[in-house]
Steps between C-alpha positions, in 0.01 A plus 500: 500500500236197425606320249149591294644847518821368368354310199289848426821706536688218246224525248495893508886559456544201305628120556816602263525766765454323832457098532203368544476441917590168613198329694660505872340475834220281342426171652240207405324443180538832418854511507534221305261652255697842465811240473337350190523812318790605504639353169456649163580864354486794785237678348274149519611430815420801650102506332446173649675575889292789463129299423597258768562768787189698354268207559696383808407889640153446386431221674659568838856321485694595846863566513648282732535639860754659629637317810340635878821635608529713201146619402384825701259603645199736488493768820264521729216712363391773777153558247225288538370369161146576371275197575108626410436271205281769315815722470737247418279388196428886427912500500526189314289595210671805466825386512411283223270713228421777611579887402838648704337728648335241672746285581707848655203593709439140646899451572523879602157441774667160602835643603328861686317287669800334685500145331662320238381233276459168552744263373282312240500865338836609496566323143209654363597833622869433371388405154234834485819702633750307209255612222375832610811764642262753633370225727818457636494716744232402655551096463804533724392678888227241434688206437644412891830386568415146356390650154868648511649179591271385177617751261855427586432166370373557171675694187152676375438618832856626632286893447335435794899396727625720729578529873255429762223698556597606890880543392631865566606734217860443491418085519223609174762759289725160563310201419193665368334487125542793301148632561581472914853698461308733235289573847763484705685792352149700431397460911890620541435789273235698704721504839844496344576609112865485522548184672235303255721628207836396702372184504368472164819646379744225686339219273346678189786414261504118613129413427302375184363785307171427583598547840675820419204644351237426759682582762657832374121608426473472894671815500192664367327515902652824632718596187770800521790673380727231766359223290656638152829430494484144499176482276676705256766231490231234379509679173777290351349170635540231261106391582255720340251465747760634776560790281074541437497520890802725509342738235108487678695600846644790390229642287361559844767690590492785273836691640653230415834443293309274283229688463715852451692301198153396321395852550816602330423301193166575487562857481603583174226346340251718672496829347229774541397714211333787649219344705512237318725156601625238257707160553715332259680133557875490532649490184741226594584312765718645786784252647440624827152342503623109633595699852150544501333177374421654169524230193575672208383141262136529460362102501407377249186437596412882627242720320644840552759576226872543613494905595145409687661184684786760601225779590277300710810332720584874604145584577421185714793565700489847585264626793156625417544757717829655286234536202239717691780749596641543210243493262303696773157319412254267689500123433191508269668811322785263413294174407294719268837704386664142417186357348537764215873458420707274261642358816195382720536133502875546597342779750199321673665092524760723685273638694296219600799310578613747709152573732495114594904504582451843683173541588372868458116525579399817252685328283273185508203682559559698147622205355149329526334831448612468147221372225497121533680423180794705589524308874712189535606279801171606707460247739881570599469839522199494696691270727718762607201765635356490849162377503361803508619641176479171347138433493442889387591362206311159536207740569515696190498162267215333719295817439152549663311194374773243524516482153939483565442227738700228283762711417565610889539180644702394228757838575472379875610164428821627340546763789434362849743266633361174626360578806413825404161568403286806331320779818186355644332732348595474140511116573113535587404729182736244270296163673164689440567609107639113440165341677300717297634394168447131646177543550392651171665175370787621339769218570330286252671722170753651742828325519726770666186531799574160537841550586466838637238373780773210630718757496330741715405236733867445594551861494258727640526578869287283782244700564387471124453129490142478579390687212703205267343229723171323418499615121217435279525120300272422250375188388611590109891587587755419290802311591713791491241696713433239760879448552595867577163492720632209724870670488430779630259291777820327557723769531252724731472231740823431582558858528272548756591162702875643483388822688361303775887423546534861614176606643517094750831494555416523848356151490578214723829259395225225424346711155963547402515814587653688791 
């Protein structure tokens, strides 16, 4: 650990908890500096180690060097790195302000097209990776084995550490990062189930719960009733993450133990009166509920009352599917059922919570179906559809004239993954409605357009660039105006000079690429 890290670490715990850090491995001026401070109360001593350091980062002080002998070195990169100016500038700039979609999609192009970045990027790259962790995993098959050698060198960027980048899989589950043996185990799940959860299960109970958790949600790719037994048995984890993952795992198992023991406790409290059903919360809570990562204290801070806390715990746990059978009715039957009872918050928080553990797709599909007040978590939920049905409902709220336009790239945002972008086709009748409200003028009282038109410029797919490119300016615009005007210029450009990564990569080794 750097010692910056170990003043922050001193001053979040605490100096009468852990001593301020003693200035070691300094040399120079800068030592002697650090020296100067050290007398005086801790508390002092540690705010003014702390300012010194700070500006000594700031302005570029150096460690001293490790000796030859000892300092390693970098492997032998087999990629070539990118040399066409344009694109490293394009790559520069969006490394350094621009949207993360942007940054994904130039990163994303760089590394499909068989190169890495050069090295006067890689702490750009490593800093946009440190602040954003959905860029992550596309900083790191474009960093080259010298960006790894980087990372490993650097506290803020230790994300990005891991094996090298030709290793094999044992040499990656080994030395690897958590995201490589996260894909280690998922590329070991498609040919061979049992042996990726042999060899999760050999180190499970030794690693961080962090760990634990990501790597026991790798069981998800080709899930079955092998897999339960020792997914069940992350129940009683002391992490509550690991038991999260536990409880998300096997509400995709519906025959399971789990789920058979939340169906159990569900049923009483479904009773049918004639053709009608009614639910009523558990009048207490049941001791048997900790086996199953039930909390009988509601937090403090939780809206639902204490019978409602216990209700909705039940619900998001138990399989969607086990409601439909025994209730007999459709998803929208039971959203509208639940809507009219004393229960329905308890009822659809459950519900939500259990469509984006356990994806159903009816179940999402009715879920958005419902009047837009009653809907919550939409971009999330529309993450989980196929394109297909996801843009039937972008469809409906864009309606005939556009007149949704906003509203749909703003649901797309939240639902497509970076690198993931809207169909052409809705991407093309989305870029149309948005140039048409630019060119009646509207960005000038518009703020959300503003914002909405960057947006969509990062988002909607290739082929609908042109029809964002070359908009309108006036000579009257407003500041706000003119700057989401050149954004969006900005943002469209690059685009298109990062798809001439794809579409050239043919080019000869003098243009940096293969």
């Amino acid at each position: 650990m750097s010692h910056w890290n170990q003043l922050l670490q001193a001053a979040l715990v605490g100096t009468s908890r852990q001593p301020v850090p003693p200035a070691e491995g300094m040399a120079g001026e800068f030592a002697g500096l650090l020296q100067a401070l050290q007398g005086g109360e801790a508390q002092g001593r540690l705010l003014r180690m702390a300012g010194a350091v700070a500006v000594g980062r700031r302005a570029g002080f150096v460690a001293p060097k490790l000796p030859p002998s000892d300092a390693p070195v970098a492997a032998e990169d087999e990629r070539p790195e990118l040399k066409d100016a344009a694109l490293q500038a394009a790559i520069a700039d969006a490394l350094s302000s621009g949207p993360l979609r942007l940054q994904h999609e130039g990163l994303a192009a760089l590394a499909a097209a068989g190169l890495r970045l050069p090295h006067s990027l890689l702490p750009l790259a490593l800093d946009a990776g440190r602040r954003a962790i959905d860029l992550r995993p596309a900083v790191a098959p474009a960093l080259g084995e010298r960006g790894l050698w980087l990372a490993a060198r650097n506290d803020d960027w230790r994300y990005a550490v891991g094996a090298s980048e030709q290793a094999d899989a044992q040499t990656r589950w080994d030395e690897g990062s958590l995201d490589q043996r996260v894909a280690v185990l998922r590329e070991q799940r498609q040919a061979d189930p049992a042996g990726a959860r042999e060899r999760l299960a050999a180190e499970l109970q030794q690693l961080p719960a962090k760990d634990r958790a990501a790597l026991l949600g790798a069981l998800a790719e080709n899930l079955g009733p092998d897999d339960e037994a020792l997914i069940d048995a992350q129940l009683k984890d002391r992490a509550r993450d690991v038991r999260q993952a536990a409880v998300e795992l096997l509400q995709r198992l519906p025959q399971s133990a789990h789920a058979q023991r939340i169906g159990a406790f569900l049923a009483p409290l479904l009773k049918q009166d004639g053709a009608t059903w009614r639910i009523d919360a558990p009048e207490a809570a049941d001791a048997r509920w900790k086996d199953d990562a039930i909390d009988p204290a509601r937090p403090t801070h939780e809206g639902l009352g204490e019978r409602a806390w216990w209700l909705y715990q039940l619900v998001r746990q138990a399989p969607l599917s086990w409601w439909t059978a025994r209730t007999g009715m459709t998803p929208a039957a039971l959203l509208d059922w639940a809507a009219a009872g004393d229960w329905k918050d308890a009822l659809l928080r459950g519900w939500n919570d259990a469509v984006i553990a356990a994806p159903d797709h009816d179940w999402c599909d009715a879920m958005l179906d419902r009047p837009r007040a009653q809907r919550a978590w939409i971009g999330q939920l529309l993450a989980l559809l196929p394109r297909a049905r996801r843009e039937r409902h972008w469809l409906a709220e864009l309606g005939a004239e556009g007149n949704g336009a906003q509203e749909v790239v703003g649901f797309a945002d939240q639902a497509c993954a970076p690198g993931e972008t809207p169909s052409a086709e809705l991407s093309a009748r989305l870029a149309a409605a948005l140039r048409l409200r630019v060119e009646r003028g509207s960005l000038a009282n518009d703020y959300m357009l503003r914002q909405v038109l960057t947006s969509a410029a990062a988002l909607l797919h290739p082929s609908a660039l042109p029809a964002l490119a070359d908009l309108p300016r006036t000579a009257d615009e407003t500041p706000g105006t003119a700057n989401a005007l050149a954004e969006t210029a900005r943002i469209v450009r690059a685009r298109r000079l990062f798809l001439t990564l794809s579409s050239t990569s043919s080019s000869s080794p003098s243009q940096g690429r293969p």
